[in-house]
N, C-alpha and C positions, 0 to 999 in steps of 0.2 A: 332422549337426551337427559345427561344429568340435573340433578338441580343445578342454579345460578346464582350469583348475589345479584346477577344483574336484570332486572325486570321485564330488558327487553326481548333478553333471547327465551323466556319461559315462555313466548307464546309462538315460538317458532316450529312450523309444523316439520318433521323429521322424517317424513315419509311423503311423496304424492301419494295425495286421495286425506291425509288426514295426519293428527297428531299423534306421535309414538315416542315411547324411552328409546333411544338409541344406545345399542352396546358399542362400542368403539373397540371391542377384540371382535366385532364381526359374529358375536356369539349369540345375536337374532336382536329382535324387542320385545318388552314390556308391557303390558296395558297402557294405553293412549290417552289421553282427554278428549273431547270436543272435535269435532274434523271441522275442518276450514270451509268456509264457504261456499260452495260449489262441489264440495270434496266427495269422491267416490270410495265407496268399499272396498274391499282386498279383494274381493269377485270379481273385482271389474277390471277388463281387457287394459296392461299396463301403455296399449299407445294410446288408445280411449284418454287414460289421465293425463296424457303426455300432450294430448293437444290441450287441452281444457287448463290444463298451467301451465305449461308452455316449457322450455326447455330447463334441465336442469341446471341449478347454481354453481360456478364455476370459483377458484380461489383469485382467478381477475378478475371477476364481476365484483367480488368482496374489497379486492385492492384497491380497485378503479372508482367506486365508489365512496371509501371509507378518502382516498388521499383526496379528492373531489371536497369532499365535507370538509376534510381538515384543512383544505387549501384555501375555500372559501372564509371557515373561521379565522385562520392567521391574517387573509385581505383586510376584513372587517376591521381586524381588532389594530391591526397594524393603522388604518386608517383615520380608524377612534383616538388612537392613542396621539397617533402624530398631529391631528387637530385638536388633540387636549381637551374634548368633548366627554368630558368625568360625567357630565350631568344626564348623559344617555346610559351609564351602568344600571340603573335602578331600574327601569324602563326597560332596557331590553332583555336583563335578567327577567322579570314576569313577565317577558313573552318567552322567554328561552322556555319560564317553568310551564307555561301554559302549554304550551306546544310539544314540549315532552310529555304531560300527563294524558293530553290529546294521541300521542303515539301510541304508549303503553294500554290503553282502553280502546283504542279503537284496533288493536291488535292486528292491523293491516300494512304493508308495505307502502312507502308513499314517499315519492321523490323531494316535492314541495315542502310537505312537515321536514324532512330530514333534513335538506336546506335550511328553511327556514329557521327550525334548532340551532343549525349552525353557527350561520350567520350572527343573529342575535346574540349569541354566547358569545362572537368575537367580541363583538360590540360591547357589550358587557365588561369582559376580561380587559377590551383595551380600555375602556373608560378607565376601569379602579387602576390598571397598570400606570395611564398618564399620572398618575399621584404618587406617581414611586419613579422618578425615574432612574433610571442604569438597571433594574430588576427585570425588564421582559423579555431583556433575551437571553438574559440568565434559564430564568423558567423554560421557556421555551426548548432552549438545549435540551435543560433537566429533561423534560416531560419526551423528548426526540429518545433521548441515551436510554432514559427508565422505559420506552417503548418498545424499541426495537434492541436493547437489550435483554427484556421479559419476553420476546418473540424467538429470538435465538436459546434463551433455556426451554422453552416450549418445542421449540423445534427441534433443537437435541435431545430428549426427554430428560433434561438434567434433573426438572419437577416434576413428577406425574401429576396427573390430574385424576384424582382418583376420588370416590363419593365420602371414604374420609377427612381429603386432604377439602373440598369442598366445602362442606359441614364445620371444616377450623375456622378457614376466609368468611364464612358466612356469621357465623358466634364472633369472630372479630369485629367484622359490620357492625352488628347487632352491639358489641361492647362499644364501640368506637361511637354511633349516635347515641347512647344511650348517657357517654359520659359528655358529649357533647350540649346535649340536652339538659344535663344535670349541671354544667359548667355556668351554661346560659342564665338556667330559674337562679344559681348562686348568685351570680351578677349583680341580681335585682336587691339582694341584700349584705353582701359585702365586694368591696372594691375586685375586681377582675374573679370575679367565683372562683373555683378551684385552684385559679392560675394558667389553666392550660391553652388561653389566648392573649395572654399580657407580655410577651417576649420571654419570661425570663426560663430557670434552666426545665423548667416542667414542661412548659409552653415548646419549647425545643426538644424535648423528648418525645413529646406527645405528636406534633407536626412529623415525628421521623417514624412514630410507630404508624400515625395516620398514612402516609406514603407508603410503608412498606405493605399493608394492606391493601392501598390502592393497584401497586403493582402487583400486591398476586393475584388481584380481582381481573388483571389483563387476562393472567392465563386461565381462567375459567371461562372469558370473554375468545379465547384464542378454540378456545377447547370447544363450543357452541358452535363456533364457526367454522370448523374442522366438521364438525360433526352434521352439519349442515349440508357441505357440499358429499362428505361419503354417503349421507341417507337422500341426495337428488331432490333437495326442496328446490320450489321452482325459481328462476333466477329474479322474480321481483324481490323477491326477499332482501336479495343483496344488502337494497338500501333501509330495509331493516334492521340489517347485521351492523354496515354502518351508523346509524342512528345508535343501536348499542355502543358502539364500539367508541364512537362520538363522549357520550357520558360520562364514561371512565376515564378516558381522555381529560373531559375538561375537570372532571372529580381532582383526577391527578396532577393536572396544573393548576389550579388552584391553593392547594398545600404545598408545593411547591415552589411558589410564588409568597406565601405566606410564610415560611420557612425563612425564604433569603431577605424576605422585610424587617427579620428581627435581628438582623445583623447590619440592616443598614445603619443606623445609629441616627436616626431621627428620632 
């Protein structure tokens, strides 16, 4: 599999029996990492692995899951927000973060973490949303149309996903926390640091350059996931690939969400 921006598909095994680069023109793999738990060798008899992990991952195991996560999160938050319960954001945010650094290291499929992720990030998103209101279901659109509009250029190859188009999304990441970071330490010494979260016209430029990275980070998210079911990882995964797919998600509604606050005119 190619590299990711996203942490959680880098530990998805691309092969039964163990971890491999997957060529996505079918043109073989690469040297592998680490094999998975229980994971058997290229010697060994392919239904041998097939029982041992059980059947391969399907692109409705990945759907089925992923709208599950996202259905759960929109409950939560919808139900945070409409009892105006702001003071659960803080709180369920550092369970959201706990429970995602728990995913990512413990590099295992798990139904409950991914929920759980979920959930909490509603919680969270609907808390700060009750302090804005008319904006959540603004965002919510947003983040709906940037979805499954980045799903249909994936689908059509309008974007390839290719190891230098990767390597751009990635160095954008990497620019995108880095001025983040640098905006914040400002803060501490002059009024709104750089500007790029005070509303004004930088702060809008930057929220817009923030999202368009977020949505190309889908299609390398899209591209894992593709890549997942043609190399037959087994179907726990799924809710792995959800759990990924979750993050970017709420990465992407949150700047988006951030975005239409600075037109609210509060």
């Amino acid at each position: 599999m190619r590299s990711t921006s996203n942490p959680a598909f880098r530990n998805l095994p691309t092969q039964q029996g163990g971890y491999a680069t997957f060529d996505r023109s079918g043109g073989g793999m690469m040297g592998g990492g680490a094999a998975f738990a229980g994971a058997q060798s290229s010697s060994v008899d392919p239904s041998m692995a097939t029982q041992e992990t059980g059947r391969p991952i399907t692109i409705d195991d990945i759907v089925q899951k992923t709208a599950i996560s996202a259905g759960l999160a929109l409950l939560t938050g919808t139900l945070t927000m409409l009892s105006g319960l702001a003071i659960l954001a803080l709180p369920a945010f550092l369970v959201g973060l706990v429970v995602s650094l728990i995913v990512i290291f413990k590099q295992k499929p798990s139904a409950p973490l991914t929920l759980t992720y979920s959930g909490a990030m509603g919680v969270a998103l609907g808390g700060v949303s009750s302090m804005f209101p008319g904006i959540a279901l603004q965002a919510v659109m947003g983040t709906a149309g940037v979805f499954f509009g980045m799903l249909v250029i994936y689908k059509t190859g309008a974007v390839k996903v290719t190891p230098r188009f990767t390597k751009w999304i990635m160095g954008a990441m990497i620019g995108v926390v880095v001025l983040m970071l640098g905006n914040l330490v400002a803060s501490f010494f002059t009024d709104g640091g750089f500007g790029l979260r005070d509303g004004g016209p930088w702060a809008i430029l930057f929220s817009l350059v923030v999202i368009g990275v977020a949505a190309f980070s889908l299609l390398l998210d899209f591209d894992a996931a593709d890549n997942a079911v043609r190399s037959g990882v087994p179907a726990k995964y799924s809710w792995y690939i959800a759990f990924g797919l979750m993050t970017t998600i709420v990465w992407l509604y949150i700047e988006i969400f951030r975005l239409l606050s600075y037109f609210q005119g509060d």
